[in-house]
N, C-alpha and C positions, 0 to 999 in steps of 0.2 A: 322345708321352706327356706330359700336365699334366705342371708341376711342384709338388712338394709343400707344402703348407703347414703352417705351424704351429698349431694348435688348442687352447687353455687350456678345459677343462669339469671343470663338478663332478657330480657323481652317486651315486646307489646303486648296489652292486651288486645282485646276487638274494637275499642272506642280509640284507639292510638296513645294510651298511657301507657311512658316506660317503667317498667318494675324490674327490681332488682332483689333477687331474693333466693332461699335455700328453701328444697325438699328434700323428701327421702324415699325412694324408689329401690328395689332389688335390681336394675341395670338403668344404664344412661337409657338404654332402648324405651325402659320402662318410665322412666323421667320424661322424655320425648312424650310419649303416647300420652302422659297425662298434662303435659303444659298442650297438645293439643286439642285433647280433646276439651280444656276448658278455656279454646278460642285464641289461644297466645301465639304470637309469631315468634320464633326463637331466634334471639339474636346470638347469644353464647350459651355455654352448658358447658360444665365440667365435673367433673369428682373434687369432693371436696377432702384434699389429702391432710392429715395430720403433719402440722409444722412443728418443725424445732424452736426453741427460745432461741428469740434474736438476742443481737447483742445488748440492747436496749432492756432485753426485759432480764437478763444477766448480769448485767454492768450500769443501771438505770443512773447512779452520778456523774458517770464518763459519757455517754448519749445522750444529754438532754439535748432538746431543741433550745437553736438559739434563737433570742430573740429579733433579730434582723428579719430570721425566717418568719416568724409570726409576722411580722409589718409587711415584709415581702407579701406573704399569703394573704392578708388583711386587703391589703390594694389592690390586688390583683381579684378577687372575690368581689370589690366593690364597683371595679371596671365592668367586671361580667354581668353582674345587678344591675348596671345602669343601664348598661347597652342592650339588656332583653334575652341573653343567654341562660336556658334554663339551668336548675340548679343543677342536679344530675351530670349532664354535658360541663358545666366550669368545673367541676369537682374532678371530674375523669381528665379533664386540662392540666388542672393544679398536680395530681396524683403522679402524672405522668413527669411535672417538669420538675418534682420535690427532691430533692437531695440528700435529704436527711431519712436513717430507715424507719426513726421513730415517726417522724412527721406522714411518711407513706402512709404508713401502716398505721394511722391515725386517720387520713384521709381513705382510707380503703375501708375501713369500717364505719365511715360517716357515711359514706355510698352506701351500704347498705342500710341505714337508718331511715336515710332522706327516699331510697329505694321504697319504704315501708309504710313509707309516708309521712315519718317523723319529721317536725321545726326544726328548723336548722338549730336554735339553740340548744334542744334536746340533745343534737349529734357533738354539740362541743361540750355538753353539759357532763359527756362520757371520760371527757381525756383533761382535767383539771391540769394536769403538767403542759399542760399547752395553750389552754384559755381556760385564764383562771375565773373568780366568781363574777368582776367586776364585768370582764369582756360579755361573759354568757349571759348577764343580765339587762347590758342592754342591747347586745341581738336579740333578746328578748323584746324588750320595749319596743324595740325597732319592727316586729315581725307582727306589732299590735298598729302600728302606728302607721305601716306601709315607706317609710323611710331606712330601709335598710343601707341602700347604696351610701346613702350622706352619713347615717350611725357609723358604716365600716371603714369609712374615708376621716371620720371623729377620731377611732378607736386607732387607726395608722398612727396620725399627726399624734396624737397624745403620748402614743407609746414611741413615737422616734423623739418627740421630745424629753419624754423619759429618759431614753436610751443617753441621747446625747448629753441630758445634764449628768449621769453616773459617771459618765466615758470622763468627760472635766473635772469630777472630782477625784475617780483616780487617777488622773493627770496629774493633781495638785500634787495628791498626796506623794506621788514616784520621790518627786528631788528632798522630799525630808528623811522618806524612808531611805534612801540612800543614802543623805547625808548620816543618820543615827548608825546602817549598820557600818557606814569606814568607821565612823569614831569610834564606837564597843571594839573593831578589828584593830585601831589604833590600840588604843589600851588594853587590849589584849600582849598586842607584841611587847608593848612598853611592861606589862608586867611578869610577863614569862621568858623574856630575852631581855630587855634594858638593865630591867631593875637587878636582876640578882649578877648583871655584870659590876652593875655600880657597886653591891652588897662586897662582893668579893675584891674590887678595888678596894675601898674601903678600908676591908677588913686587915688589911697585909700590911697598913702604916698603925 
């Protein structure tokens, strides 16, 4: 008996819901045969290959997402909610215009959540390095409330206000830190070069 493999497809079912989801069949043939016989239109179908660690999941303090990227993502997610684009389709938007390999690859496995039928906050609830407790709980609130679009347009404004008052204080702090490290380099030279010329001046009357 073959052994089985793994198969990542997306499709319709018979009522026009798209699903996104894995099986496990002994060929693609045999994948096919079974998303049709249980009425699915197949829009994609592949093997699903064993990945190497990105560099992300290698080197996770050099990769994080930055935060620009979450507000960018946040806005852009709250345009698509207003204007009536399903979740699915904005996700495959987002996925495709993301830059970042950790933020992909964070949005590629939300597709398959939101695929499964999971809440959207469930699919953020997974990747904490990216929306942390506060975000995920109220796209929660939000997903009870039916105000999603105005919560993720909240969650923007709050976090570029965020953003921008950190950015000011390290601003502040550059011209002191600057200032402190000439002076330590001052007194450094003053005491490894000045001073033991003066010593030895000195010493010779």
């Amino acid at each position: 008996m073959p052994a089985l493999q793994k198969f990542a497809y997306r499709a319709y079912s018979a009522d026009g819901v798209r699903t996104v989801r894995t099986l496990q069949a002994a060929s693609l043939d045999d994948a096919k045969r079974v998303l049709w016989n249980e009425g699915f239109r197949i829009v994609d179908i592949r093997p699903r290959r064993l990945r190497l660690p990105s560099l992300h999941q290698l080197f996770p303090s050099f990769m994080r997402v930055r935060k620009s990227q979450v507000i960018l993502l946040t806005r852009q997610l709250a345009t698509f909610v207003k204007v009536g684009v399903p979740m699915l389709e904005a996700f495959a938007v987002l996925h495709e215009q993301a830059t970042s390999g950790e933020l992909r690859a964070a949005l590629r496995d939300m597709m398959m959540d939101l695929g499964q039928g999971r809440p959207l906050s469930a699919a953020m609830n997974q990747h904490p390095r990216i929306f942390n407790r506060l975000y995920v709980d109220m796209v929660r609130a939000a997903e009870v409330s039916g105000e999603l679009d105005e919560v993720l347009s909240q969650i923007a404004s709050y976090m570029t206000r965020e953003d921008s008052a950190v950015r000011r204080i390290r601003s502040a702090l550059i011209y002191p830190v600057i200032v402190l490290s000439l002076s330590v380099l001052v007194v450094s030279v003053l005491v490894a070069v000045v001073l033991p010329a003066f010593v030895q001046l000195f010493g010779e009357f």
